[in-house]
PyMOL Python script that loads the backbone (N, CA, C, O; Angstrom):
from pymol import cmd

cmd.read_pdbstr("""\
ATOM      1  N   UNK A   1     -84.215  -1.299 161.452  1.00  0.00           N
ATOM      2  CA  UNK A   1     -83.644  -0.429 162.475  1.00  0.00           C
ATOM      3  C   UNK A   1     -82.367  -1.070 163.003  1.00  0.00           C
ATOM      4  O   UNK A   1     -82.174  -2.284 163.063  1.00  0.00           O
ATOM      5  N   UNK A   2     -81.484  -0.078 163.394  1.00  0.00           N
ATOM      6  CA  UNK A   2     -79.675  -0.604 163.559  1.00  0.00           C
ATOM      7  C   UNK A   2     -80.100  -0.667 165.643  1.00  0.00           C
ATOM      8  O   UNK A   2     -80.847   0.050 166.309  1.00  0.00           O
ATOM      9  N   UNK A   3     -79.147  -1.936 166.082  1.00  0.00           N
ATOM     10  CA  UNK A   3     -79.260  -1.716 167.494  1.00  0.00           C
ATOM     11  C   UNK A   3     -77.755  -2.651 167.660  1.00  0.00           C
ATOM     12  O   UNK A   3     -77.347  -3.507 166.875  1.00  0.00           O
ATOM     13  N   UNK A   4     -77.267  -2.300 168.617  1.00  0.00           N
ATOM     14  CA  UNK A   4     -76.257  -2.676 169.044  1.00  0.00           C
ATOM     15  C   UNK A   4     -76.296  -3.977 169.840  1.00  0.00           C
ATOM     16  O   UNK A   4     -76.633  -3.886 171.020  1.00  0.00           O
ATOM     17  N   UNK A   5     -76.055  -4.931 169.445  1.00  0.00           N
ATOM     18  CA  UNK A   5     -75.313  -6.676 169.512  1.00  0.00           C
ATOM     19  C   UNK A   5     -74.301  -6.790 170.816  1.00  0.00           C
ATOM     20  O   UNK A   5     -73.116  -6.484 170.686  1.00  0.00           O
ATOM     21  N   UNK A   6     -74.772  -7.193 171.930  1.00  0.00           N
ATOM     22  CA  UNK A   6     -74.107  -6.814 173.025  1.00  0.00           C
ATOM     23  C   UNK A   6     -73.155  -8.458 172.417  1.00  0.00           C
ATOM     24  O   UNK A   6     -71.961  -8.523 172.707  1.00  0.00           O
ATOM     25  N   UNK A   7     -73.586  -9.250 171.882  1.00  0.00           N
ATOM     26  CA  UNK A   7     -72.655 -10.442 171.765  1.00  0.00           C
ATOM     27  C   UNK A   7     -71.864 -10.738 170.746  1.00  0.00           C
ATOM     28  O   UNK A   7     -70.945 -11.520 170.991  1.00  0.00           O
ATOM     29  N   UNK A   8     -71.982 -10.282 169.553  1.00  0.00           N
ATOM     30  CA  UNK A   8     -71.320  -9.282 168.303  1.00  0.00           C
ATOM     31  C   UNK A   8     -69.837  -8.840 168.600  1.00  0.00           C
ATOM     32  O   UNK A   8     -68.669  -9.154 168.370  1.00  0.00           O
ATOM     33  N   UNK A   9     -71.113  -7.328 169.671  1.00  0.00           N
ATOM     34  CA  UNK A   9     -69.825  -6.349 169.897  1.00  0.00           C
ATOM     35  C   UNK A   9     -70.125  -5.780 168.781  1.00  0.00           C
ATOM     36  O   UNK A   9     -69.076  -5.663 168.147  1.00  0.00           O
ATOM     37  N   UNK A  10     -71.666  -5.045 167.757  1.00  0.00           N
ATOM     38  CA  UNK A  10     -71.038  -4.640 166.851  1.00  0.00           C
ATOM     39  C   UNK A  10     -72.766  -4.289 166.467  1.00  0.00           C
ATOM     40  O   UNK A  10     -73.614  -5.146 166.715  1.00  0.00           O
ATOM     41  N   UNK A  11     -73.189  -2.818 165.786  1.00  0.00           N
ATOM     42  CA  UNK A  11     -74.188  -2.606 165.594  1.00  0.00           C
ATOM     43  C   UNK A  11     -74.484  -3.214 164.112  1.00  0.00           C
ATOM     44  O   UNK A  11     -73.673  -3.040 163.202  1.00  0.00           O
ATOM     45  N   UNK A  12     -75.829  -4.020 163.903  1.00  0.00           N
ATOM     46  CA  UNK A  12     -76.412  -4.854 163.359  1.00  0.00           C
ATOM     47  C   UNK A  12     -77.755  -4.112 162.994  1.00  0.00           C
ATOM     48  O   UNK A  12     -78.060  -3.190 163.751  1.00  0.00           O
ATOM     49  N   UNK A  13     -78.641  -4.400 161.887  1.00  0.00           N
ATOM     50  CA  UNK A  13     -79.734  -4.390 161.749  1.00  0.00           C
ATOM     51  C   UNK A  13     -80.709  -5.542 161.971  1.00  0.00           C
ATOM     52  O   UNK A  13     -80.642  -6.670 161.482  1.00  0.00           O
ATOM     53  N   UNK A  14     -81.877  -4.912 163.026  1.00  0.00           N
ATOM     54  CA  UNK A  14     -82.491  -5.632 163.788  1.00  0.00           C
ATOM     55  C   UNK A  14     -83.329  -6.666 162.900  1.00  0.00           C
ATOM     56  O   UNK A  14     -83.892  -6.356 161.850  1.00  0.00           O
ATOM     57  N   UNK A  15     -83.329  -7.969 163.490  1.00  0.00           N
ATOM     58  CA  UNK A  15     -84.583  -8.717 162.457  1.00  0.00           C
ATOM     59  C   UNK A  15     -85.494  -9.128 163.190  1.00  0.00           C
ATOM     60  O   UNK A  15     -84.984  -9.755 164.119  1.00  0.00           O
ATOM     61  N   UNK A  16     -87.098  -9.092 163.294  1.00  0.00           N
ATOM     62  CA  UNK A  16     -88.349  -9.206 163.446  1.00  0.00           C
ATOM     63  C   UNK A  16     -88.054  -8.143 164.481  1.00  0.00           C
ATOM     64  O   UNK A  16     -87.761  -8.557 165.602  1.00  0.00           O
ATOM     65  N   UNK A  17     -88.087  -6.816 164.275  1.00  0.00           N
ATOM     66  CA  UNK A  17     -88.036  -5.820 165.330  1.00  0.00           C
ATOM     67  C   UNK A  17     -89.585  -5.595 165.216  1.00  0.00           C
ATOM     68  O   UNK A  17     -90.155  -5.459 164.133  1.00  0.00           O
ATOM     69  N   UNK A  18     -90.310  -5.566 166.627  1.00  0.00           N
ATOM     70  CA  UNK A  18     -91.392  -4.752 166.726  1.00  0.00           C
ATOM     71  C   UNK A  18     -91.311  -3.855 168.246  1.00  0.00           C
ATOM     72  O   UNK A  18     -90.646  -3.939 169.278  1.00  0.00           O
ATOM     73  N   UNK A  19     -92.344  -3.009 167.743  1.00  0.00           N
ATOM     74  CA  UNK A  19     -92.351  -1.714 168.959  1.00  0.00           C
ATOM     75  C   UNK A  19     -93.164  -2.916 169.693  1.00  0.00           C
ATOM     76  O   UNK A  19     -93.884  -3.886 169.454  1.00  0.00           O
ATOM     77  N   UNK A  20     -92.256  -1.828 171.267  1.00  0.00           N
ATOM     78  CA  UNK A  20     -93.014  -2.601 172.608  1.00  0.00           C
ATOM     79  C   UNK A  20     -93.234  -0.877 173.889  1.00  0.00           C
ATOM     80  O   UNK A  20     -92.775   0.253 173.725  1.00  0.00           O
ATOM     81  N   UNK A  21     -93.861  -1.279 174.717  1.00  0.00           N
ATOM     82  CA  UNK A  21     -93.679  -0.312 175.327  1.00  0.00           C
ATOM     83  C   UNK A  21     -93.314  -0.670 177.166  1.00  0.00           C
ATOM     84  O   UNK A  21     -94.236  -1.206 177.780  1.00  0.00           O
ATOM     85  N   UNK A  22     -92.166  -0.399 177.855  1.00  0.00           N
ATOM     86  CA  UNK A  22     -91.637  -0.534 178.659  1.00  0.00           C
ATOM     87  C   UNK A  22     -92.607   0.053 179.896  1.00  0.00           C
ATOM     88  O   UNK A  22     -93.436   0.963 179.875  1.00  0.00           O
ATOM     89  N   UNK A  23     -92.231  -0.716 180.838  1.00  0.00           N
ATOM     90  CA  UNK A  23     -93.268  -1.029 182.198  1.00  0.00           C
ATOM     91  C   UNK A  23     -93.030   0.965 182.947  1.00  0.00           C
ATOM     92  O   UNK A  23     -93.738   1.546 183.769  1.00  0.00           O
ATOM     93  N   UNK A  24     -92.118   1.333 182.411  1.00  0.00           N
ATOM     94  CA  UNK A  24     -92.318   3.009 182.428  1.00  0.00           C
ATOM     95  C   UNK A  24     -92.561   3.631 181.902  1.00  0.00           C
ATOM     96  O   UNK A  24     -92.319   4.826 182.069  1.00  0.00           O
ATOM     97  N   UNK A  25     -93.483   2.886 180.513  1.00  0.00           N
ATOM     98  CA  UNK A  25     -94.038   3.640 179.335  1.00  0.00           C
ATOM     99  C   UNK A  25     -93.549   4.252 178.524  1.00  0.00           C
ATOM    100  O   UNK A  25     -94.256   4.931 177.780  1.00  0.00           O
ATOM    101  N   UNK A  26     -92.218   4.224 178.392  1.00  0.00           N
ATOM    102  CA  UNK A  26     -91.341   4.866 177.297  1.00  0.00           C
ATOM    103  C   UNK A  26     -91.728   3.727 176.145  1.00  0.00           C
ATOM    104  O   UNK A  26     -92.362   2.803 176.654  1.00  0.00           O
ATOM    105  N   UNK A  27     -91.480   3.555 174.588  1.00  0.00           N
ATOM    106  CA  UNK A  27     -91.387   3.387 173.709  1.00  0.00           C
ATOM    107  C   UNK A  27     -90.157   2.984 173.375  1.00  0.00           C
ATOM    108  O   UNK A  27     -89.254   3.805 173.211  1.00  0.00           O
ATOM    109  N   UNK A  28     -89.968   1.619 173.228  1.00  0.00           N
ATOM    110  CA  UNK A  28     -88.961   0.596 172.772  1.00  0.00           C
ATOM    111  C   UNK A  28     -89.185  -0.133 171.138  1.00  0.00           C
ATOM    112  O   UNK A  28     -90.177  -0.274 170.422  1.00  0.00           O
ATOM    113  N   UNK A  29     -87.741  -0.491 170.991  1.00  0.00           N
ATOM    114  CA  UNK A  29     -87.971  -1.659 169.802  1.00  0.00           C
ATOM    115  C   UNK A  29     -87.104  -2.695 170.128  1.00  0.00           C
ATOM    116  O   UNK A  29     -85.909  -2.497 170.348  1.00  0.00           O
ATOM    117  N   UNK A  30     -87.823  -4.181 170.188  1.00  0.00           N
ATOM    118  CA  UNK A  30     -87.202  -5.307 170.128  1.00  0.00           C
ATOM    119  C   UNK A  30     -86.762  -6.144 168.996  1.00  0.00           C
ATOM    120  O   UNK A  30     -87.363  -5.938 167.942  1.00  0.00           O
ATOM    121  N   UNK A  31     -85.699  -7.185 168.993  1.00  0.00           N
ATOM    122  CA  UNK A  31     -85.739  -7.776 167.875  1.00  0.00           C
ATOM    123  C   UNK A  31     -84.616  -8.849 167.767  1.00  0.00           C
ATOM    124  O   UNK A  31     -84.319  -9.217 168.904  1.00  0.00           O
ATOM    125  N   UNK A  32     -83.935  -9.441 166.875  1.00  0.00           N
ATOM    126  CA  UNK A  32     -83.249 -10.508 166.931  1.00  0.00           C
ATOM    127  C   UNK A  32     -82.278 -10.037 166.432  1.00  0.00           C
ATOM    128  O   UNK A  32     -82.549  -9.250 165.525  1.00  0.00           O
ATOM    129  N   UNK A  33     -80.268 -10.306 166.814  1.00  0.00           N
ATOM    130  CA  UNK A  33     -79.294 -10.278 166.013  1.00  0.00           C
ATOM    131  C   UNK A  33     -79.567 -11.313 164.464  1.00  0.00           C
ATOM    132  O   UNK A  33     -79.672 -12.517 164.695  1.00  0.00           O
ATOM    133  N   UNK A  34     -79.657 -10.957 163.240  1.00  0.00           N
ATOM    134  CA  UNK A  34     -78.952 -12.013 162.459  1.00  0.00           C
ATOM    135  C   UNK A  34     -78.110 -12.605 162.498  1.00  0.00           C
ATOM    136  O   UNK A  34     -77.958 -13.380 161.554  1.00  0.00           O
ATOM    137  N   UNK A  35     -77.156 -12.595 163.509  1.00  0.00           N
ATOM    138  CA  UNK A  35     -76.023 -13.245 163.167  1.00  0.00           C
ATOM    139  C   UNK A  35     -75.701 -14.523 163.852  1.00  0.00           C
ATOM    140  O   UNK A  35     -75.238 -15.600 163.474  1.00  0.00           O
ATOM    141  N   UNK A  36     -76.192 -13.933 165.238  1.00  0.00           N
ATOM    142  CA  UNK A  36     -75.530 -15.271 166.612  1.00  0.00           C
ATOM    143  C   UNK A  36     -77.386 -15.227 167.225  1.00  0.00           C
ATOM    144  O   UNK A  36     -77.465 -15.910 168.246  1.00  0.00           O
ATOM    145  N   UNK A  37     -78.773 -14.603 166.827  1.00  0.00           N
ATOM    146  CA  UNK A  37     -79.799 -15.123 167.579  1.00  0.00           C
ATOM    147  C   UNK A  37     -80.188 -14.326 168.717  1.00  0.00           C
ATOM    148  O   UNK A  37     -81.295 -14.380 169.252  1.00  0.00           O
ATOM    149  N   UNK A  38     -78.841 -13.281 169.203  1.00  0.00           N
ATOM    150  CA  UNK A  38     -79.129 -12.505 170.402  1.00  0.00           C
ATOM    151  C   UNK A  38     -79.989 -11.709 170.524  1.00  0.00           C
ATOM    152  O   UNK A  38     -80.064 -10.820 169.677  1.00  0.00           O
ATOM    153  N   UNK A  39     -81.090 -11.758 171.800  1.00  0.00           N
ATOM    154  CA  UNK A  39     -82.065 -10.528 171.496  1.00  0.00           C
ATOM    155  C   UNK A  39     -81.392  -9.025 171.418  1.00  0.00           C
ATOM    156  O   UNK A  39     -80.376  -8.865 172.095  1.00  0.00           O
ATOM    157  N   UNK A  40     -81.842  -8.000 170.708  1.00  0.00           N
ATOM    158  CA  UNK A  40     -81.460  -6.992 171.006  1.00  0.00           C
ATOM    159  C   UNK A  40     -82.574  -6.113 171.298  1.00  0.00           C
ATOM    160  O   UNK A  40     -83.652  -6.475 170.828  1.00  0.00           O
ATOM    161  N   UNK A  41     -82.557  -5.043 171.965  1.00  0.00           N
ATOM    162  CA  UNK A  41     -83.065  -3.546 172.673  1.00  0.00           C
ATOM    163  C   UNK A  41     -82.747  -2.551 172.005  1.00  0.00           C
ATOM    164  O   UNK A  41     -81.590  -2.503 171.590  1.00  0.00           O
ATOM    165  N   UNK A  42     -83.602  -1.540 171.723  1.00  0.00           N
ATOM    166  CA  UNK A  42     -83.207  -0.008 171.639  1.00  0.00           C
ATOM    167  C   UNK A  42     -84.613   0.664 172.330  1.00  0.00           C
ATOM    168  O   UNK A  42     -85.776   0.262 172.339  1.00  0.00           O
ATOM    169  N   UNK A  43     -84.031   1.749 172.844  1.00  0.00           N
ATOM    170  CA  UNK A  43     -84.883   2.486 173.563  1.00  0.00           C
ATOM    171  C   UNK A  43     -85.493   3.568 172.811  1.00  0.00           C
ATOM    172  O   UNK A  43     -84.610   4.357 172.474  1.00  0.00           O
ATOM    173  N   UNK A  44     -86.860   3.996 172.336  1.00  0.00           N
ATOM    174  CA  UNK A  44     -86.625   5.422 171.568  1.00  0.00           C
ATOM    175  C   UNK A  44     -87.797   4.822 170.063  1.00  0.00           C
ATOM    176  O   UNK A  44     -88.000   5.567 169.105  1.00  0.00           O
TER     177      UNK A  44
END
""", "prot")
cmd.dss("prot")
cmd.show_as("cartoon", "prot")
cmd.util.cbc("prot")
cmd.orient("prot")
């Protein structure tokens, strides 16, 4: 899954992304930049 690299600057495909679900119960995916380590977010 693609999420945007706030430290990049640049949408990336996520590595060890797993679903999480947010303290308002929406449905998230977390995961790691490959590049620089940064966590990344997507909502959805």
């Amino acid at each position: 899954m693609q999420a945007y690299c706030m430290k990049c600057r640049a949408k990336r495909e996520m590595k060890d992304a797993k679903k999480i679900i947010m303290k308002n119960g929406r449905p998230a995916t977390q995961g790691v930049c490959p590049v620089c380590g940064t966590k990344m977010f997507k909502i959805g």
